[in-house]
BADO-285962 format. One record per residue (C-alpha): residue number from 1; residue in three letters; y, x, z. Coordinates in Angstrom, 1 decimal. Layout:
<atoms>
ATOM   seq   type        v        u        w
ATOM   NUM    ALA        Y        X        Z
...
</atoms>
This chain:
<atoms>
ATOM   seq   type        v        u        w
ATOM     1    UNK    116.5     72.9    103.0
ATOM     2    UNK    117.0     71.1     99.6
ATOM     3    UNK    116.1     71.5     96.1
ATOM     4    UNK    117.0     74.5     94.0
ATOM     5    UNK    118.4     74.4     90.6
ATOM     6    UNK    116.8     77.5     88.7
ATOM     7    UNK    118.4     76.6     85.5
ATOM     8    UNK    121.7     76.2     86.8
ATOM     9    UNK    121.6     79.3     89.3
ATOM    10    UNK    124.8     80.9     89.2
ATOM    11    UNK    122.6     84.1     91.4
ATOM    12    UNK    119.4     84.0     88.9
ATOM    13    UNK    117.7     87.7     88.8
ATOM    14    UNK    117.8     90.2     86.1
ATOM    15    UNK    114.2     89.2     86.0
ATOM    16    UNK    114.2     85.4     85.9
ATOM    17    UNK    116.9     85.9     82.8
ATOM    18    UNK    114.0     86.5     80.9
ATOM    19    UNK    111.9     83.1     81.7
ATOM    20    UNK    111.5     80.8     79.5
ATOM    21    UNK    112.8     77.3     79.8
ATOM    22    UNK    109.6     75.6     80.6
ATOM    23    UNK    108.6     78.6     83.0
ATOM    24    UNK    112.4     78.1     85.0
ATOM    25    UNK    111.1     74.3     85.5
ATOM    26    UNK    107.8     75.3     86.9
ATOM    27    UNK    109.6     78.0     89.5
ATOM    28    UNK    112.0     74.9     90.0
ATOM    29    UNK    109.3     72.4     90.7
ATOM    30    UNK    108.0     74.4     94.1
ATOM    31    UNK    111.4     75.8     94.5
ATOM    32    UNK    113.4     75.5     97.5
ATOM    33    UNK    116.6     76.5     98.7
ATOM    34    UNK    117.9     77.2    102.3
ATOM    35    UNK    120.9     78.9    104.4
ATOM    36    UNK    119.8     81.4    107.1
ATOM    37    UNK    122.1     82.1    109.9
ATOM    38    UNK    123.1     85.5    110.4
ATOM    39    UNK    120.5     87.1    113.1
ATOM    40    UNK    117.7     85.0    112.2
ATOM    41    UNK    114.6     85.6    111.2
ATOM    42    UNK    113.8     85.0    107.6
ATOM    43    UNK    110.3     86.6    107.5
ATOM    44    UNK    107.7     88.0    110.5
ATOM    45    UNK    106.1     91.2    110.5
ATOM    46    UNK    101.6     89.9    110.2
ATOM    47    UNK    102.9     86.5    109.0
ATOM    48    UNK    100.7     85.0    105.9
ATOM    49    UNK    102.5     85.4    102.7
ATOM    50    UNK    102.9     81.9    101.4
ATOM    51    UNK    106.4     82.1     99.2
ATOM    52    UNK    108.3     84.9     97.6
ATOM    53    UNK    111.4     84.9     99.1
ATOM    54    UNK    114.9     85.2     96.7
ATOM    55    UNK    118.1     86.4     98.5
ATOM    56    UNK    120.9     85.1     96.7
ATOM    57    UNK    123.1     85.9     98.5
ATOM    58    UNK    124.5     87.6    102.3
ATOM    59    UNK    122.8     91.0    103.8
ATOM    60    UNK    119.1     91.2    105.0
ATOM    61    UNK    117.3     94.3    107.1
ATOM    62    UNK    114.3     95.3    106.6
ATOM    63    UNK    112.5     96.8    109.2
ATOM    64    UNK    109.2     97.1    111.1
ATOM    65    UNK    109.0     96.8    115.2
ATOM    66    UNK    107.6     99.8    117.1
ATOM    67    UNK    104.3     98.5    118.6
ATOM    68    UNK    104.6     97.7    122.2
ATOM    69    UNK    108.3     98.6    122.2
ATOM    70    UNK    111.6     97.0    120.9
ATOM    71    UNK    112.2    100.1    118.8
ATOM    72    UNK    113.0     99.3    115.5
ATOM    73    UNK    112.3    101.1    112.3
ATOM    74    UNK    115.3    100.3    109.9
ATOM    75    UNK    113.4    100.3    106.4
ATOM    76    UNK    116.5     98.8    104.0
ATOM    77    UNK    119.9     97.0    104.0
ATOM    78    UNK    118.6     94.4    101.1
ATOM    79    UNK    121.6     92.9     98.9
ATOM    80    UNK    121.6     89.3     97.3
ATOM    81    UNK    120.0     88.9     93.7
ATOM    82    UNK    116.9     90.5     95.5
ATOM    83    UNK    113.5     89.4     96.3
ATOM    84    UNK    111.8     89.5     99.5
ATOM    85    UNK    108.3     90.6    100.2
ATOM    86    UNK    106.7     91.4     96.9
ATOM    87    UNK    105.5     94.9     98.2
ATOM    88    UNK    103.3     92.0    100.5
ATOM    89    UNK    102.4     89.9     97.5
ATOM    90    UNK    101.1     92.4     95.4
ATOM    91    UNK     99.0     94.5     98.8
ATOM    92    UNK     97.6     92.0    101.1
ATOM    93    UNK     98.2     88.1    102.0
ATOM    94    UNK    100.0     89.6    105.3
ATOM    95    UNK    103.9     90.6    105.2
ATOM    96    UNK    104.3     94.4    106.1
ATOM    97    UNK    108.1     94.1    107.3
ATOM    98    UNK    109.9     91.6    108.6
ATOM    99    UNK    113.4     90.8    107.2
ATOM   100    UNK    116.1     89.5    109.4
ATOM   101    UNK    120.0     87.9    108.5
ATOM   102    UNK    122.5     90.2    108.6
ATOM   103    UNK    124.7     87.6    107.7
ATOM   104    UNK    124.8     83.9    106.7
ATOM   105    UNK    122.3     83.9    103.6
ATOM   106    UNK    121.0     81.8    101.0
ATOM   107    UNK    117.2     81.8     99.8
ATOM   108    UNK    114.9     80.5     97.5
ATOM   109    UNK    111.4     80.0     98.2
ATOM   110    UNK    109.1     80.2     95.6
ATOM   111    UNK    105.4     79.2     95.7
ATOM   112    UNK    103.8     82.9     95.8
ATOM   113    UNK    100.8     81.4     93.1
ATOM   114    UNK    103.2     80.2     90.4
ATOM   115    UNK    105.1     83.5     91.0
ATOM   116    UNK    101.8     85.2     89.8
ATOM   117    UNK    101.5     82.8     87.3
ATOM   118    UNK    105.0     83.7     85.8
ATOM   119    UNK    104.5     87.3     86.2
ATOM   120    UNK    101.1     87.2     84.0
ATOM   121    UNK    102.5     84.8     81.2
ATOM   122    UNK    105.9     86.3     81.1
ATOM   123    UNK    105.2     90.2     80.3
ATOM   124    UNK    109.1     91.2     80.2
ATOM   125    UNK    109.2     89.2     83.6
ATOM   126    UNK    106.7     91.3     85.2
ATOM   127    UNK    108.2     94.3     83.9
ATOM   128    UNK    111.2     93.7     85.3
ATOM   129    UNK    109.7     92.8     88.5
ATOM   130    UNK    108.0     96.1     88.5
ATOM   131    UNK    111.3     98.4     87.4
ATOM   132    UNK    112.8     96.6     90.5
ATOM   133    UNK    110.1     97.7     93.0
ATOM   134    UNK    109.4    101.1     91.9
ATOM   135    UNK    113.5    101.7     92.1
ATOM   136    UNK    113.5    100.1     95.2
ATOM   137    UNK    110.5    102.3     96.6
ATOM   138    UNK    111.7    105.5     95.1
ATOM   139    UNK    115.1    105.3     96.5
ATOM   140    UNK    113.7    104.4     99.9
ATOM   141    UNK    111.0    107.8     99.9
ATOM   142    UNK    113.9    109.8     99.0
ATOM   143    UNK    116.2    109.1    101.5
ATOM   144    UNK    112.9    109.6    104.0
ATOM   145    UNK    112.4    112.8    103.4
ATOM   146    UNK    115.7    114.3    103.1
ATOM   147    UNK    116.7    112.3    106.1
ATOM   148    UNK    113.9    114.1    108.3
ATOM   149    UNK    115.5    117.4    106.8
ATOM   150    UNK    118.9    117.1    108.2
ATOM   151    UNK    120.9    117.2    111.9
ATOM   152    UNK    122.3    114.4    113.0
ATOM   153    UNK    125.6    115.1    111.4
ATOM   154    UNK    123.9    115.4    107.8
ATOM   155    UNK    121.6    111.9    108.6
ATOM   156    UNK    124.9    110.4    109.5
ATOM   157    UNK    126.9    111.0    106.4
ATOM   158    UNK    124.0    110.4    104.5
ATOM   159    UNK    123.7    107.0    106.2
ATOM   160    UNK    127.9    106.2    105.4
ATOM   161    UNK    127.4    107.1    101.7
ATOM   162    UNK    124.6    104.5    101.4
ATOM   163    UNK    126.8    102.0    103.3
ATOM   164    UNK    129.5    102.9    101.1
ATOM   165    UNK    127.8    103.3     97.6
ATOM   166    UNK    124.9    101.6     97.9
ATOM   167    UNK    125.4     98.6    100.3
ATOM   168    UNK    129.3     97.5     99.9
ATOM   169    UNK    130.6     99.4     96.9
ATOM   170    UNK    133.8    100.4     98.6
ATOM   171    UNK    135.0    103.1    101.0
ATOM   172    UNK    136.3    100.4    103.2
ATOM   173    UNK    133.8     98.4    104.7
ATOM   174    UNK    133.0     95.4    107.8
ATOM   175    UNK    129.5     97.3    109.0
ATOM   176    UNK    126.6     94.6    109.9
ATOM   177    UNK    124.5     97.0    111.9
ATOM   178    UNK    125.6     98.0    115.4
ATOM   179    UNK    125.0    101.7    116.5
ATOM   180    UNK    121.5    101.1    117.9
ATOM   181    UNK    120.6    100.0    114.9
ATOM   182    UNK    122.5    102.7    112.9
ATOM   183    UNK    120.2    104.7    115.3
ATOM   184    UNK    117.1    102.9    113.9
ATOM   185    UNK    117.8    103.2    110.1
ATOM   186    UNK    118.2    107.3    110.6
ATOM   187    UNK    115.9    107.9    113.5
ATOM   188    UNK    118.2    109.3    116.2
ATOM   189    UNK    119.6    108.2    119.4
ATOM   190    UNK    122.4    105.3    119.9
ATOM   191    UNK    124.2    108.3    122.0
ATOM   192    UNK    123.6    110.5    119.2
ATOM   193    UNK    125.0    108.4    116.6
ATOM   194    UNK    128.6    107.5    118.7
ATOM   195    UNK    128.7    111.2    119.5
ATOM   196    UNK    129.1    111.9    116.0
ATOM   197    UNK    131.2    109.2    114.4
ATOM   198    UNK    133.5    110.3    117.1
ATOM   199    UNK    133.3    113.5    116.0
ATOM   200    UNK    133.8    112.4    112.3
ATOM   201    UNK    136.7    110.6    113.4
ATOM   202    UNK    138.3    113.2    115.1
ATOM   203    UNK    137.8    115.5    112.1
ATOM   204    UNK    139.8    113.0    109.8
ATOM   205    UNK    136.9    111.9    107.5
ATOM   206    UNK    136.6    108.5    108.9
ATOM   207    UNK    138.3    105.6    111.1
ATOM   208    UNK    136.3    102.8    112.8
ATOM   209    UNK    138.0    100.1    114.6
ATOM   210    UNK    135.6     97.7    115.3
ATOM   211    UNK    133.1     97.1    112.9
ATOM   212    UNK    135.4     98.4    109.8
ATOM   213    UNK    134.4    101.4    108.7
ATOM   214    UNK    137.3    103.8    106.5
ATOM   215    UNK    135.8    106.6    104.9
ATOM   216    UNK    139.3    108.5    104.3
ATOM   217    UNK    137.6    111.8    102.8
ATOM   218    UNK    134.6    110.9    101.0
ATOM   219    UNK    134.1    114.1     99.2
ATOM   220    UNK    134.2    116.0    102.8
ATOM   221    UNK    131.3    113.7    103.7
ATOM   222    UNK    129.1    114.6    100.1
ATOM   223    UNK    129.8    118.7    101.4
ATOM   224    UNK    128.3    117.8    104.9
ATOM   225    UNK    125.5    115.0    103.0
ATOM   226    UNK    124.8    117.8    101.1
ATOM   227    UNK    124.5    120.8    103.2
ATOM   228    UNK    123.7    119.1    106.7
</atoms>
């Protein structure tokens, strides 16, 4: 772990853009920077909230553990430029979800009292803050409830698109999350899930080999998104 730079940040936010000098050197003062390992643990589920945690860059899940089992409910693929656990800071001192490397990451932790502190001085900070969560939250209810509408075949092309548009920007893709996983993120079985890539496979719209993912006919898998 070593010192961050916030001024120099070649990964600073959309919200941070709007601090002002002297408010980028307090962040900086308490602000640390780390790399993660991929498959580590960056923050526990009932864990005190002591820092906000800033993603600059790799893949993070999101998730909360079944209780009593090692069922998984896949909540978010989270991107870098993103900030961990504010749905924590702004509820309770406990974190909600906890957030494991999907990769190799980099994070910033910053002191969760001088966050507050920048978010009350700095009103266009705060707003931006806020646009960020209640996107973040809308997008996540939506694809809830229309996920619980759908067969398996619909929940799986909805789950590719958001790989593909929302996670990787490209129809081509290495995919982090393995098929129990994939099982996790759109409440079905691990069988279920191989069952029907193969079937999307064999019906042209996609190739896997490995972990890469193809999606060959993209507007064959919006019809089936739309209508599964």
């Amino acid at each position: 772990m070593g010192n961050a730079n916030c001024k120099k940040c070649d990964k600073i936010s959309c919200a941070a853009l709007n601090l002002s000098t002297s408010q980028l050197e307090l962040q900086n003062s308490t602000c640390n920077e780390s790399t993660i390992k991929a498959g580590s643990v960056i923050i526990s589920e009932g864990s005190l909230t002591s820092h906000i945690i800033y993603l600059r860059s790799g893949l993070v899940k999101e998730f909360q553990r079944a209780e009593n089992s090692k069922h998984e409910y896949i909540i978010n693929l989270i991107k870098e430029k993103t900030y961990l656990g504010l749905h924590s800071l702004f509820g309770d001192r406990y974190n909600h979800y906890s957030y494991t490397a999907l990769s190799d990451v980099s994070i910033c932790y910053i002191d969760r009292n001088i966050f507050k502190t920048l978010l009350l001085e700095n009103g266009q900070f705060g707003y931006k803050i806020l646009e960020a969560v209640s996107r973040d939250s809308l997008s996540t209810y939506h694809r809830f409830v229309t996920q619980h509408q759908k067969k398996i075949f619909g929940k799986l092309a909805d789950a590719l698109l958001y790989f593909s548009k929302n996670i990787y920007d490209s129809e081509s893709f290495y995919l982090h999350l393995n098929k129990n996983e994939i099982s996790y993120l759109i409440g079905t079985s691990r069988e279920s899930v191989s069952k029907q890539l193969k079937q999307f496979e064999n019906e042209g719209i996609i190739t896997v080999k490995g972990r890469i993912v193809n999606i060959l006919r993209p507007l064959e898998l919006e019809r089936i998104s739309k209508f599964g």
